[in-house]
C-alpha positions in Angstrom: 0.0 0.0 0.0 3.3 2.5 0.6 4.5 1.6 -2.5 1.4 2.4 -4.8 1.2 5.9 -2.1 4.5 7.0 -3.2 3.6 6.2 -6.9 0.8 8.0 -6.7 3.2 10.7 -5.5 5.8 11.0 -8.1 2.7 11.0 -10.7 1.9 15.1 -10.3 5.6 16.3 -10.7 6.2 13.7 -13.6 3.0 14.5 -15.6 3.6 18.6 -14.9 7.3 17.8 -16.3 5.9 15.9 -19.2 3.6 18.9 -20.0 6.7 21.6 -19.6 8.9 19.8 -22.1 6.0 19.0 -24.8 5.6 23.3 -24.7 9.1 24.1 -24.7 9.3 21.5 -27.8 6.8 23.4 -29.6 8.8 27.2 -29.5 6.3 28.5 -27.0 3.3 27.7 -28.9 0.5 26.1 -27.3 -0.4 22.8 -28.1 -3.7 24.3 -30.0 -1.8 26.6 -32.0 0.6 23.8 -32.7 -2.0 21.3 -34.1 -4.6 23.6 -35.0 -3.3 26.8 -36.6 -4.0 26.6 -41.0 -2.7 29.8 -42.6 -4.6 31.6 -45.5 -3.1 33.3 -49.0 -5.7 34.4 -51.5 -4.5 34.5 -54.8 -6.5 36.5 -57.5 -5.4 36.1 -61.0 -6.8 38.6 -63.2 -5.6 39.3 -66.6 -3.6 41.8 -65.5 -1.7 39.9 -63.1 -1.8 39.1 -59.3 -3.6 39.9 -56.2 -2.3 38.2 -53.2 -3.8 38.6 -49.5 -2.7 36.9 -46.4 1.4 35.1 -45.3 1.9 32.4 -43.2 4.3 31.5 -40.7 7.0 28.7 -41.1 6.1 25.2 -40.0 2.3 26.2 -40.7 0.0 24.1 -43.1 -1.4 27.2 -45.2 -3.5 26.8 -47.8 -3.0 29.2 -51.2 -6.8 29.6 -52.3 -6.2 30.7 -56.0 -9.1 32.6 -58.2 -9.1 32.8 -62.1 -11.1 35.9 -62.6 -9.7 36.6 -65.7 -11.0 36.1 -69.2 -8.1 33.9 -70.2 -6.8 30.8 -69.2 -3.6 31.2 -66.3 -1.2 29.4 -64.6 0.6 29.5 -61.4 4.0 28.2 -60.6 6.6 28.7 -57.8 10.1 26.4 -56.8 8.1 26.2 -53.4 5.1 23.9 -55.6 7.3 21.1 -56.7 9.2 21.3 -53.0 6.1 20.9 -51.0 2.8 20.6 -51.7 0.2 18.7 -50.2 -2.8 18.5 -51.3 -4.5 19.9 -54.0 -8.3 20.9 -54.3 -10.9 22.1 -57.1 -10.4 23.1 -60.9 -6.4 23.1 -61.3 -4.8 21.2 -63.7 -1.3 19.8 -62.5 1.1 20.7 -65.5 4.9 19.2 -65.4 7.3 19.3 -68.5 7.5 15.9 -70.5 11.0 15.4 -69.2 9.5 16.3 -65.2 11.9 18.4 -64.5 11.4 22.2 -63.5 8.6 23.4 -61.7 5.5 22.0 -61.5 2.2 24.0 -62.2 -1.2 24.7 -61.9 -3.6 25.6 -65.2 -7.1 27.3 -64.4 -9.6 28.2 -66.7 -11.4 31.5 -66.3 -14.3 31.5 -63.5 -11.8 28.3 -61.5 -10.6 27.9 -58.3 -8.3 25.5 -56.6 -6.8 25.8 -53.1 -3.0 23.8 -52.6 -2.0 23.2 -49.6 1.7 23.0 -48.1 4.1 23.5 -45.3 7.2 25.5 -45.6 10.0 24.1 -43.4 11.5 27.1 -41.2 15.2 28.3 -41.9 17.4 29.4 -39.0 19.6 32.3 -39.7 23.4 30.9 -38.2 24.2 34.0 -37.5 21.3 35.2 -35.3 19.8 32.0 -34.1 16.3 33.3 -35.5 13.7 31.8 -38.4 14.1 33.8 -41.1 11.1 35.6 -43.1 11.4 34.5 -46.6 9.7 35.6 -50.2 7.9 33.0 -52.1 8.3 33.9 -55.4 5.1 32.7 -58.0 4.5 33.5 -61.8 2.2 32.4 -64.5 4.0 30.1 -67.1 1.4 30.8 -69.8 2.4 35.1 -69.2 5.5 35.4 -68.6 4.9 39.2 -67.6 2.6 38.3 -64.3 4.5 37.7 -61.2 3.8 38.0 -57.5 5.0 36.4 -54.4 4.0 36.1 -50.8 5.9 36.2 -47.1 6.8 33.6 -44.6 7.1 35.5 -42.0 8.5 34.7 -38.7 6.8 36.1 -35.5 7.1 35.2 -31.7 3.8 35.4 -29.9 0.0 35.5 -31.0 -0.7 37.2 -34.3 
């Protein structure tokens, strides 16, 4: 019976410890924001080029939601598509070069939508110790002229 007492002791302060460590793991994030946290960038092609709204933090699932309001047919590509994404959803057609090399893109017809979804690993500046914010760079491959690009911005606390 002393033995299961003291058991029953040393529970608390391992479970609390257990808890501490799982938060520190996780850069001061809770647990919630950890698991639960889906970034948003809206993409609106028109035929006049980009409208982008929204970032996302690294180590984030974010979706790109991406709207062909435009009369003509456009695509979207970035070196971040063929590195990491997903999942895709709705209207895009997946485009890669016969010989699959370069980046892979997405076709949309005008009045289409399609939302990808990826995760960009963080970079760690040597130097500083800190994630770095980085530029995404995107284009359309069918116009060469129309080109945006979107942030991964790194923050400490809540945004």
């Amino acid at each position: 019976m002393k033995r299961v007492y003291e058991l029953k002791r040393l529970l608390v302060p391992v479970a609390m410890g257990i808890v501490t460590l799982t938060v520190m793991g996780l850069d001061g994030r809770s647990v919630v924001q950890a698991t639960d946290h889906e970034m948003n960038i809206v993409v609106t092609i028109t035929d006049q080029g980009f409208k982008v709204k929204g970032h996302t933090t690294p180590d984030s699932l974010t979706s790109i939601v991406v709207h062909n309001k435009g009369a003509l047919p456009h695509g979207i590509t970035s070196p971040q598509f063929s590195a990491g994404v997903i999942s895709k959803e709705g209207d895009g057609v997946e485009m890669r070069d016969s010989k699959g090399k370069g980046h892979t893109a997405y076709h949309l017809a005008p009045g289409k939508s399609m939302t990808l979804r990826f995760a960009k690993e963080s970079h760690t500046d040597p130097a500083t110790g800190m994630r770095e914010t980085t530029q995404v760079p995107f284009w359309c491959d069918i116009h060469a002229h129309m080109r945006g690009e979107f942030l991964v911005v790194e923050t400490r606390g809540e945004m």
